[in-house]
Phi, psi and omega in degrees: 000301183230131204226151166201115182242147182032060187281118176249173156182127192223142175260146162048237181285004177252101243252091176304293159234141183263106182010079171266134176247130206235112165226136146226134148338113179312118141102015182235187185237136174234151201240118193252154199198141176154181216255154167326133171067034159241017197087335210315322169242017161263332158299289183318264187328346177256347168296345186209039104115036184255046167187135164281116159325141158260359127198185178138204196189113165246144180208098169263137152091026167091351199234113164335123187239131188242115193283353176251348190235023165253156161307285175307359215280326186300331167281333201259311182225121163256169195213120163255125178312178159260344180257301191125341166059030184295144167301195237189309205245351155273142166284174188314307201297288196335299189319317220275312214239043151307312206269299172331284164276016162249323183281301173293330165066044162273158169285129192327299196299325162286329165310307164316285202311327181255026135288320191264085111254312175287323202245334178275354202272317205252025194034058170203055182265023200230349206247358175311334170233032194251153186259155170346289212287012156278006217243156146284113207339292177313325162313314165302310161347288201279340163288344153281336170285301172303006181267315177304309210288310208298008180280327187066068132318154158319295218244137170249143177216133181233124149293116151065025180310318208243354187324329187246029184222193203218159194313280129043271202270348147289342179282324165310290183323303065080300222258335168257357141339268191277028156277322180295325184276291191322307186280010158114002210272116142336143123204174216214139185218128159268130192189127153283338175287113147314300187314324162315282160346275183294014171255325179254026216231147175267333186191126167248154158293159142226134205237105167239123187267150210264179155295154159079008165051065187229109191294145160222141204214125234205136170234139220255320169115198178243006143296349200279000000 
C-alpha cells in the first residue's frame, strides 16, 4: 500500500532523517517507536505532506505519489493529531463533516448522515453538538479519528495517539485501532509506547536517534 524510500530530511545542519525506508502493508498497521527527538514526526509530516522530504520516494499501491503535490492527497492519507487539532469553534458534527463538503464537495445532509454513522461506530452519537472543550481527552481522540475517517482515506497515520490518555482510554484507542484494521483500513502509528505499539502492530520501526542527530531505523518485526 505505502513504501517510502530513501527519505532524508534535515532542518538547517541538522540531519533528522537519513535515508529511511519504510512498507506498510495493505490493510495491516506498522508502528513506528523511539524516544522524543528521534524523528518520528517528522517522518510521519513528511508522508503526509506537512513537511517537504529533502529527497526519497513515496509510492502507494506500487505507483509514485507526491504527499504535497497531489491533489488526492487528503483522500489518500488521513492524520490524526497528537493534540487533535480539533476546530474550537465548530461542534463535533461541523469538524467531521467541514472537509468533506468543501474538499469532497459532498452535499451537506450526506456528509451529516455518514458522520452520525461515523460518531455512532465510535461511540459517540450522542456528542454531535457538542464543542471540543465539552469533551473528554478520549473523546476528543475519537472525534479526530471520525474527522480522518470522513475523508475515506487509504491510509490512516496517527501521532502520539495514547500519548494524553490514561491506561483505560489506551485500551479504547488499541480497540479502535483494530477495529479499523478488521475493516481493512492501513494504518501507520507513531508511538514512544512499545507496549502499545507491540499490542496493535503487524510490524514496528524502531527510530533511534544516533550521535550526530543521524537516524537508524531498524525493523524489529512484530516478535520485537
Amino acid at each position: 500500500m505505502l513504501e517510502v524510500k530513501n527519505l532524508t530530511k534535515s532542518f538547517g545542519n541538522r540531519v533528522i532523517l537519513d535515508n529511511v525506508n519504510l512498507t506498510v502493508k495493505d490493510g495491516e498497521i506498522l508502528s513506528i517507536v523511539g524516544p522524543s527527538g528521534a524523528g518520528k514526526t517528522t517522518l510521519l509530516r513528511c508522508i503526509t505532506g506537512l513537511e517537504t522530504a529533502d529527497s526519497g520516494q513515496f509510492l502507494v499501491d506500487g505507483q509514485p505519489f507526491d504527499p504535497q503535490g497531489s491533489k488526492d492527497t487528503d483522500r489518500v492519507i488521513g492524520v490524526v493529531f497528537q493534540d487533535y487539532n480539533l476546530f474550537p469553534n465548530l461542534s463535533v458534527m461541523e469538524n467531521i463533516t467541514l472537509a468533506p463538503t468543501m474538499v469532497l464537495k459532498k452535499d451537506t445532509a450526506v456528509a451529516v448522515k455518514d458522520a452520525k454513522v461515523l460518531l455512532e461506530e465510535l461511540g459517540l452519537s450522542t456528542k454531535g453538538d457538542l464543542y471540543p472543550y465539552q469533551l473528554s481527552g478520549g473523546q476528543k481522540q475519537r472525534v479526530a479519528i471520525a474527522r480522518a475517517l470522513a475523508m475515506k482515506p487509504k491510509i490512516l497515520c496517527y501521532d502520539e495517539p495514547t500519548s494524553a490518555l490514561d491506561p483505560n482510554l489506551r485500551q479504547e484507542v488499541a480497540k479502535i485501532i483494530l477495529g479499523l484494521k478488521k475493516d481493512g483500513m492501513t494504518q501507520l502509528v507513531v508511538t514512544h509506547d512499545f507496549d502499545f505499539a507491540d499490542t496493535i502492530a503487524d510490524d514496528i520501526l524502531k527510530v533511534q536517534a544516533l550521535d550526530k542527530a543521524v537516524n537508524q531505523v531498524e525493523d524489529l518485526g512484530k516478535d520485537a
